[in-house]
Every structure is written in structure tokens, then in C-alpha cells.
C-alpha positions in Angstrom: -83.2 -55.3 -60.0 -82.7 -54.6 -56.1 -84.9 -56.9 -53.6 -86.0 -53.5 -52.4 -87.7 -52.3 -55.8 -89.1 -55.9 -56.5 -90.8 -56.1 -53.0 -91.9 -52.3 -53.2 -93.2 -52.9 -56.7 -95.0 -56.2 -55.6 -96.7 -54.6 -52.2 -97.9 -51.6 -54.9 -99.1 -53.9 -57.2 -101.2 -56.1 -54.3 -102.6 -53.1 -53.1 -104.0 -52.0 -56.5 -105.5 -55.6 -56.5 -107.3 -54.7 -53.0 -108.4 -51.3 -54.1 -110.2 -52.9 -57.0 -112.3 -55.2 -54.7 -112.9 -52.3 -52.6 -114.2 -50.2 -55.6 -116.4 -53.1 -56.3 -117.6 -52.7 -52.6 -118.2 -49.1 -52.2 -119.9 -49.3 -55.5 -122.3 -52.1 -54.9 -122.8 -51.0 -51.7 -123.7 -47.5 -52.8 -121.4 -45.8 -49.9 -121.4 -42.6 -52.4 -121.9 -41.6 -55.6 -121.4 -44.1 -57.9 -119.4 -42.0 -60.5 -117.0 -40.7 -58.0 -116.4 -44.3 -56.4 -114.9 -45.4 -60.2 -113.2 -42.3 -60.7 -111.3 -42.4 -57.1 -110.9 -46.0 -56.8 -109.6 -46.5 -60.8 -107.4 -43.5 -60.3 -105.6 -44.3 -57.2 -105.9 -47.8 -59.2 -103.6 -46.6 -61.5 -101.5 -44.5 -59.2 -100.8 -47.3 -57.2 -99.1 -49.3 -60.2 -97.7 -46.2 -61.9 -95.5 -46.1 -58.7 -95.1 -50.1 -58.8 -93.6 -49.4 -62.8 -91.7 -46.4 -61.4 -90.2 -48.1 -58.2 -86.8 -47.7 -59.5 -87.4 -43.8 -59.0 -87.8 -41.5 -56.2 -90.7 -40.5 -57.5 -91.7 -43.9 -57.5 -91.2 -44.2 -53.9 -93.0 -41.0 -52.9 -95.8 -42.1 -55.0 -95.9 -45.4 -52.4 -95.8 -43.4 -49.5 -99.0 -41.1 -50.3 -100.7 -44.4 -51.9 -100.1 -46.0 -48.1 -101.6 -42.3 -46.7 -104.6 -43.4 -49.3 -105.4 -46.5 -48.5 -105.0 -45.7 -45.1 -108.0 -42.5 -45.7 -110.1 -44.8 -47.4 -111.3 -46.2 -44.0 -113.3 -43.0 -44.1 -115.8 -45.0 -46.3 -115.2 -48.4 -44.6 -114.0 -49.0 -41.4 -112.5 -51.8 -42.8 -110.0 -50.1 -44.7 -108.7 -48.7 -41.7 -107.5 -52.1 -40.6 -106.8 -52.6 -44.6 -104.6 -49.8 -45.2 -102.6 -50.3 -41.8 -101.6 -53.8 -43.2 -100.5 -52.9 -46.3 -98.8 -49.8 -44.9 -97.2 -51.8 -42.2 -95.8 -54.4 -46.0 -94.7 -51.5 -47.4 -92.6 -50.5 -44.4 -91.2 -54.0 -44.1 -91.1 -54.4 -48.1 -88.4 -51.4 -48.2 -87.0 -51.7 -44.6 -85.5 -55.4 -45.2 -85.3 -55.1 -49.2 -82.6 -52.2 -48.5 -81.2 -54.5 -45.9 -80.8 -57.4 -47.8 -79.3 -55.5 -51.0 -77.0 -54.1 -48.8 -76.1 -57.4 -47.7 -75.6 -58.4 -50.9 -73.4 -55.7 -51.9 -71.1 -56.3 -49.3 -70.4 -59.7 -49.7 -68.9 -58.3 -53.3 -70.1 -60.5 -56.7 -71.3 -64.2 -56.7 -68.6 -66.5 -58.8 -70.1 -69.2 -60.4 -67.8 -72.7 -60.7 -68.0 -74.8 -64.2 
């Protein structure tokens, strides 16, 4: 598996972990209705680490793009999330940015030989 994929899927799958808490927020807090705060959060929930499973993918990848657009929107509800969803989109960025670097890196210094 590529570093780019594994650092993708990993910023994916931390997200997913934030969203929860933030569900539990929204929820507690009563921001909105408390049916649509579970549906929404446990659906982008699983969007979120659908695209972490399917990083390998295009598909995967667009799915981490509109997830960062998400979690971005959610500051909408919280301010916080503005903040939130800038940090995670700013990992995401990095996570594929340096992750396509490094496996290029790796591909041009041609196959690791192993002595003994």
C-alpha cells in the first residue's frame, strides 16, 4: 500500500472519530433537532470511512475532498468546526501532498534489496 493511501485513509478515519464527538455535542447541546443531528453526523460518519476503505480509488479520494467541504460546513452549527474542519482539511492536503511525494520517492530509487 502507497504512503499516500495509508495517510489519506488515516486522516479519513480521524476525522470520522471527531465527527462522532461532535454529534455527541450538537446532540447534547440541542443545536437542532435531535433526529437530524444522528442522521447527519452518523451518515457523514460513515462517508468519511467509506472513503478511508476506498482510498485506493478515485472515488475514494473525491469522497475525501467533499468530506473536507463537510466538515468544513459544519461550522455552521459550531463555530468551532470552522477552525475544526480547516485543520483537518489543511491534514488532508498535507496527507496526499507529501504521501504522493514520498511514493514517488520511493519509486525512483527502484526496489529495496535485502542482504542475508
Amino acid at each position: 500500500m502507497s504512503v499516500e493511501r495509508r495517510a489519506a485513509a488515516i486522516v479519513l478515519v480521524l476525522e470520522a472519530i471527531v465527527v462522532f464527538f461532535f454529534v455527541l455535542a450538537v446532540f447534547g447541546l440541542r443545536l437542532v433537532d435531535r433526529q437530524w443531528a444522528l442522521g447527519c453526523g452518523f451518515g457523514m460518519i460513515v462517508v468519511l470511512l467509506a472513503a478511508a476503505g476506498s482510498a485506493r480509488t478515485r472515488v475514494g479520494y473525491a469522497l475525501g475532498w467533499v468530506a473536507q467541504l463537510a466538515l468544513v460546513a459544519l461550522g455552521v452549527l459550531h463555530p468551532a468546526m470552522f477552525a475544526i474542519g480547516a485543520l483537518f482539511a489543511a491534514m488532508w492536503v498535507y496527507a496526499v501532498v507529501s504521501g504522493r511525494r514520498a511514493d514517488r520517492q520511493r519509486d525512483a530509487s527502484g526496489p529495496i534489496r535485502q542482504e542475508g
